[in-house]
C-alpha positions as CSV (number, residue, x, y, z in Angstrom):
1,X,18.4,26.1,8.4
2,X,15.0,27.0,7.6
3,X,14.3,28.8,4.3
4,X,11.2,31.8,3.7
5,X,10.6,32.9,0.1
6,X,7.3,34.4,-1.1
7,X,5.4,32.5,-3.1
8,X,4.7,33.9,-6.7
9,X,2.5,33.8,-9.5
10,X,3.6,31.6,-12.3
11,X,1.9,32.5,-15.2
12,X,3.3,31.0,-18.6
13,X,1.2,28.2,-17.9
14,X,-2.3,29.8,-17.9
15,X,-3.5,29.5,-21.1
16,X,-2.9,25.8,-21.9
17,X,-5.2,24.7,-20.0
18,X,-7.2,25.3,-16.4
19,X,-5.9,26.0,-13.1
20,X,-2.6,28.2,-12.4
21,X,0.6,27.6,-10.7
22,X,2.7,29.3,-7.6
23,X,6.1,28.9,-7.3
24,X,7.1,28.2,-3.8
25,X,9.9,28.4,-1.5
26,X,12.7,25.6,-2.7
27,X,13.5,22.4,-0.7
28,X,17.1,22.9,0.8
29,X,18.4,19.9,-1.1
30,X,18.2,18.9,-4.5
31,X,16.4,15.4,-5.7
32,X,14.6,12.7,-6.9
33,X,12.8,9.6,-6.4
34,X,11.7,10.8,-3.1
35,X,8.8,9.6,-1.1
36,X,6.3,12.7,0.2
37,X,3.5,13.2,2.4
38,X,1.2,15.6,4.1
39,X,1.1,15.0,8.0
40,X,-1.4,17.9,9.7
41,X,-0.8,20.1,7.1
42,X,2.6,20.0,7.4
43,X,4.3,18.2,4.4
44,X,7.4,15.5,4.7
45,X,9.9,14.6,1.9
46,X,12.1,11.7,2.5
47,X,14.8,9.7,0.9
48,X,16.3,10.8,-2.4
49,X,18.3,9.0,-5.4
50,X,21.8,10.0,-4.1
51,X,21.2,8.7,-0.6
52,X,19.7,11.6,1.2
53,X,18.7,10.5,5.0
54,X,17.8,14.5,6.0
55,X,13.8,14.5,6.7
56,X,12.9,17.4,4.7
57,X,9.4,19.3,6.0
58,X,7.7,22.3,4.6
59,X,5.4,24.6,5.9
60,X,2.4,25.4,3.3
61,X,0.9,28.7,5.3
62,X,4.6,30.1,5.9
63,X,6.4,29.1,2.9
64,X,9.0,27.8,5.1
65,X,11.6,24.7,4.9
66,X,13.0,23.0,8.1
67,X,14.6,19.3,8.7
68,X,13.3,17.3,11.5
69,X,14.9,13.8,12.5
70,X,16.5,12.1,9.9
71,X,15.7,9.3,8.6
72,X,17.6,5.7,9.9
73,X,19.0,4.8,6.6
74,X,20.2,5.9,3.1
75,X,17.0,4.9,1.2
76,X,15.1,5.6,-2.6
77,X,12.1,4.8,-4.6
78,X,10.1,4.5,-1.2
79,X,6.5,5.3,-0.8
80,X,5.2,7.7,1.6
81,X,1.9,8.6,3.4
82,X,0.4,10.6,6.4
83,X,-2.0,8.5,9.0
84,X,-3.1,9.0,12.3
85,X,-0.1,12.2,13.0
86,X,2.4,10.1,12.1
87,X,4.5,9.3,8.7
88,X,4.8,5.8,7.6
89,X,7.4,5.0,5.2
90,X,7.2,1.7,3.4
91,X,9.6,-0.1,1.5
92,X,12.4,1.3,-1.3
93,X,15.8,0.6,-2.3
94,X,18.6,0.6,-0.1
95,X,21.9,-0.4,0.1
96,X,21.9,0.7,-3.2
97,X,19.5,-1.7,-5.3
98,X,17.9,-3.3,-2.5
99,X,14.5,-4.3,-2.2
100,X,13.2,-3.5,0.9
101,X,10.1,-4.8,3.0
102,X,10.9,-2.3,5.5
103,X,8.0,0.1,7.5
104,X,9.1,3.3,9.4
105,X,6.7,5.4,11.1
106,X,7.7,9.2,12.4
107,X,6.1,10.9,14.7
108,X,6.4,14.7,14.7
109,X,5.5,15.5,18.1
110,X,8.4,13.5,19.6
111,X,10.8,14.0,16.4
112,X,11.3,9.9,16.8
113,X,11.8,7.5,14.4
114,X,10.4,3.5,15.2
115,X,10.2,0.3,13.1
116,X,6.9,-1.3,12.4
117,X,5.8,-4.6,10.9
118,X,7.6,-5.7,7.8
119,X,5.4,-6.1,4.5
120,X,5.0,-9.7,3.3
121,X,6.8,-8.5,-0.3
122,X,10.4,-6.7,-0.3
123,X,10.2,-4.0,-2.7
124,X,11.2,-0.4,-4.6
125,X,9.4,1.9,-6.9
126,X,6.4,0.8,-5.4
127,X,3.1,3.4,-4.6
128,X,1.2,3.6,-1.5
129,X,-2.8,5.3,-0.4
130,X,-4.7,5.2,2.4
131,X,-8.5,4.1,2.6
132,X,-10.3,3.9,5.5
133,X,-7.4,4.1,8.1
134,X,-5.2,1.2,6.4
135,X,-2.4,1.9,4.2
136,X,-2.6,-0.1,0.7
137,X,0.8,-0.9,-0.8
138,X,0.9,-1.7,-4.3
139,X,3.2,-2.6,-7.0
140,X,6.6,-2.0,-7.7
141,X,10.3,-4.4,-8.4
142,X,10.5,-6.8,-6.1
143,X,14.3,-8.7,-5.5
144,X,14.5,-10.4,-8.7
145,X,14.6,-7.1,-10.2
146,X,10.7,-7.9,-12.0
147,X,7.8,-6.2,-11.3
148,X,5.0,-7.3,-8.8
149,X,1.2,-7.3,-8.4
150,X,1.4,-7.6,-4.5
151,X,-1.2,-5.6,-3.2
152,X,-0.9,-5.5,0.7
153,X,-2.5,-3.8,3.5
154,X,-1.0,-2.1,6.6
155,X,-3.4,-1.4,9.5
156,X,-1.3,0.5,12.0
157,X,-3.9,-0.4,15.1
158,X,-2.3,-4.2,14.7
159,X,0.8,-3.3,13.5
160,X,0.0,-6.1,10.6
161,X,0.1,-6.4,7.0
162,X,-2.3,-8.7,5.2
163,X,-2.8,-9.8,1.7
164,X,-5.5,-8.5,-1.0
165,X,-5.8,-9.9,-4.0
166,X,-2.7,-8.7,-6.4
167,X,-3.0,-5.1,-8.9
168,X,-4.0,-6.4,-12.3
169,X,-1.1,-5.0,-14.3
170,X,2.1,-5.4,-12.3
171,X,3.8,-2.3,-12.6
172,X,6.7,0.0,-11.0
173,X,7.6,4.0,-10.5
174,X,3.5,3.8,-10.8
175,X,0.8,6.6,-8.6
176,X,-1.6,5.5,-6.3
177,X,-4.4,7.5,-4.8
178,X,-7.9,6.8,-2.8
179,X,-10.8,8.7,-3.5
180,X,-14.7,7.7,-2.7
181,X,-13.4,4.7,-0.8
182,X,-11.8,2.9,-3.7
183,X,-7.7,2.4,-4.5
184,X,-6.7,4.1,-8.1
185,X,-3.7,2.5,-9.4
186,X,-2.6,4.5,-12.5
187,X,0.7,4.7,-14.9
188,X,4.1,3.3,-14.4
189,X,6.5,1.1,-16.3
190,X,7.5,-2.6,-17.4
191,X,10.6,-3.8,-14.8
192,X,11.9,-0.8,-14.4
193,X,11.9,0.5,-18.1
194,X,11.3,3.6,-18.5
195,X,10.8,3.4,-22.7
196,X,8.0,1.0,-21.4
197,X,5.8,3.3,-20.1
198,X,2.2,2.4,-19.3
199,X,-1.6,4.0,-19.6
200,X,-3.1,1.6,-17.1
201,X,-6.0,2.9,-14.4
202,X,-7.3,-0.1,-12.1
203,X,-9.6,0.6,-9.8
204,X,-10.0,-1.6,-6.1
205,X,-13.2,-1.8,-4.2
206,X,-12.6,-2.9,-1.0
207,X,-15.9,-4.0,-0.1
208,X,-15.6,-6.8,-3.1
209,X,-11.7,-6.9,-3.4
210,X,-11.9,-6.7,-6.6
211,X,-10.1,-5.0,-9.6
212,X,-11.7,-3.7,-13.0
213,X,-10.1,-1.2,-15.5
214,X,-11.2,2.2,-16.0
215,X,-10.3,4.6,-19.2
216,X,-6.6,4.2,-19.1
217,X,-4.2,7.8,-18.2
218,X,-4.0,10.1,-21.9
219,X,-0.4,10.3,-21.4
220,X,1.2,6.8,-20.8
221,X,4.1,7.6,-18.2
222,X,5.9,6.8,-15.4
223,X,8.2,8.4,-12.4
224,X,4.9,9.8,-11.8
225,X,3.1,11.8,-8.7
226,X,-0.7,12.0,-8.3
227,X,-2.5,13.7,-5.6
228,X,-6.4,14.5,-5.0
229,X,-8.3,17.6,-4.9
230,X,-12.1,18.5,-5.8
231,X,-13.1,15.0,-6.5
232,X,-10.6,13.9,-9.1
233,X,-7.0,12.5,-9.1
234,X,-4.5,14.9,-10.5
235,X,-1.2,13.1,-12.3
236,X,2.1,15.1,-12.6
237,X,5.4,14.6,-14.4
238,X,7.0,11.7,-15.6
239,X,9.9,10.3,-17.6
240,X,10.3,8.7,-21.2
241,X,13.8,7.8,-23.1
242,X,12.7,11.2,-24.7
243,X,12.7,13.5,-22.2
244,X,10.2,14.4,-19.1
245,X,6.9,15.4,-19.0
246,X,5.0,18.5,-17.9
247,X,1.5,16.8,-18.6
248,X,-0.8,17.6,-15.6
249,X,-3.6,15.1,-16.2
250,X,-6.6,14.7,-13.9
251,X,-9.2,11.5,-13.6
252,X,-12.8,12.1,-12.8
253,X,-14.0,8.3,-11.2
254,X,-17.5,9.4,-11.2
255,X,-17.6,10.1,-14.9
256,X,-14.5,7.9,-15.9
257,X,-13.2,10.5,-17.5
258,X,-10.1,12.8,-18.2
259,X,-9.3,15.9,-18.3
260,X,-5.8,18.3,-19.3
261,X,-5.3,21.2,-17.4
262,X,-2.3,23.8,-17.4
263,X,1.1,22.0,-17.4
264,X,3.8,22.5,-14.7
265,X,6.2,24.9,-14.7
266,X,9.3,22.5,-14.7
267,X,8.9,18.9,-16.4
268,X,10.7,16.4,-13.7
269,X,10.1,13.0,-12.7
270,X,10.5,11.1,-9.6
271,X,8.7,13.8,-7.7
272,X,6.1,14.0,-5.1
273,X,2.8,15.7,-5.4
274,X,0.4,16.2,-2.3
275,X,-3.0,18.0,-1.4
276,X,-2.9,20.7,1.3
277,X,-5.9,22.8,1.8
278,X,-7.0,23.5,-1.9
279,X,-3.7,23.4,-3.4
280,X,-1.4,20.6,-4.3
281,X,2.2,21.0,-3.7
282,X,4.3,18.9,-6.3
283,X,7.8,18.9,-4.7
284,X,11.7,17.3,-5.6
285,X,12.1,15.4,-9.0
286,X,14.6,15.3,-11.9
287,X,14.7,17.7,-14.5
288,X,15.9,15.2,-17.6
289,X,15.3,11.3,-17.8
290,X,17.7,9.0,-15.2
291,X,19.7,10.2,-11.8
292,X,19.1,13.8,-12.5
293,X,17.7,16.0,-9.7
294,X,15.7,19.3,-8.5
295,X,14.8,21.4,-5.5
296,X,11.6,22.4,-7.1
297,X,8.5,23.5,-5.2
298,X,5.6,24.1,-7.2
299,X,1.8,24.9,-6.6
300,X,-1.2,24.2,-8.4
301,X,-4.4,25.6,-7.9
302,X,-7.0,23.8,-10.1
């Protein structure tokens, strides 16, 4: 059943720092460690901690939840991202603590599901951005329950992966996003430990394949989202053995620099954050540290 709210002004944010938040129309279901993307404006939540296979998808302009096909299989910690009019879905947990190598691609026009080519690494809590038409896949706990550096690269016009040369600082339940044709790898944790938390920001240049490290996050995290708008890379959430975090933190590549801007409205982790239009809509997550969950849908405007 679809679900219309009006979006309102959030304001108890405002004067901690730039930009403002919206408080949208909830997501029918509660969760967390969720994969999300934005397909044609249209964005996709899939997979959740408990199991959820219902393909959640939210309408920006109308403020309006509906489910399209769901997904094949109970699946969590997956990464997400929107190519070509289609959702890709790569790896995750499944059958419970499962590393998976799997890739799904959805296509809304035909409401179908399809398997594509399997990555070369089976793994969970791993991030995911897309440069240049190619999806780069990075990080996360591979089957022996350790992190891994295995940086591969989908292009969907072969239906191939290959290999590029491994993320610096292995890392899981890390953010990934592309801006100026280079990969930003940022936060995430030490095998799956959340009271490790990390501060790392590699960048990738394709062009050279190689790595070098930039001025590390402000707020070492992980269970993180990040998502770009005007030019910078925007980091929300996260979880520590002391709680969640509300820290909205955004990177500036050009000037290698950060920046704190008004904090969101409900600390969670194991959310999703994506860019439509001029607003980025940071979706699902849990409200306290571990299996917790959340139908939050909230809006920031920079």
């Amino acid at each position: 059943m679809a679900v219309l709210l009006s979006i309102g002004w959030c304001t108890s944010a405002l004067s901690q720092g730039p930009g403002r938040w919206l408080i949208g129309a909830p997501m029918p279901s509660e969760r967390s460690e969720v994969a999300v993307a934005a397909v044609e404006s249209q964005i996709y939540v899939v997979g959740g901690f408990d199991g959820q296979t219902e393909l959640e998808v939210y309408d920006p302009n109308a403020d309006l939840w509906k489910r399209g096909t769901p997904f094949p299989r109970s699946l969590h910690h997956a990464a997400a991202v929107g190519l070509d009019g289609k959702l890709l879905v790569i790896g995750g947990y499944v059958d419970g603590w499962t590393a998976s190598d799997t890739t799904y691609e959805y296509d809304p026009a035909t409401g179908r599901w399809r398997i594509r080519a399997s990555m070369p690494t089976q793994r969970g809590a791993l991030a995911a951005a897309v440069i240049d038409g190619k999806i780069h896949a990075v990080g996360g706990v591979g089957r022996d329950r350790r992190n891994t550096g295995a940086h591969e690269v989908y292009d969907p016009a072969t239906d191939s992966w290959t290999t590029r040369t491994p993320l610096p600082t292995p890392r899981d339940h890390l953010a990934a996003a592309a801006l100026g044709g280079r990969l930003y790898v940022i936060g995430g944790r030490v095998d799956g430990r959340y009271s490790d938390n990390l501060a790392a920001n590699e960048e990738y240049d394709p062009s050279t394949s190689r790595w070098q490290a930039r001025n590390p996050l402000p707020t070492p995290r992980s269970g993180i989202a990040a998502a770009v708008l005007d030019g910078k890379i925007f980091v929300f959430g996260g979880e520590a053995p002391s709680g969640t975090f509300n820290q909205v933190e955004a990177y500036d590549p050009k000037a290698n620099s950060w920046s704190t801007h008004a904090p969101m409205p409900t600390a969670r982790h194991g959310l999703g954050a994506v860019t439509v239009g001029e607003r980025i809509y940071v979706v699902s997550g849990g409200p306290t540290p571990g299996g917790s969950a959340s139908s939050r849908n909230e809006v920031f405007t920079p």
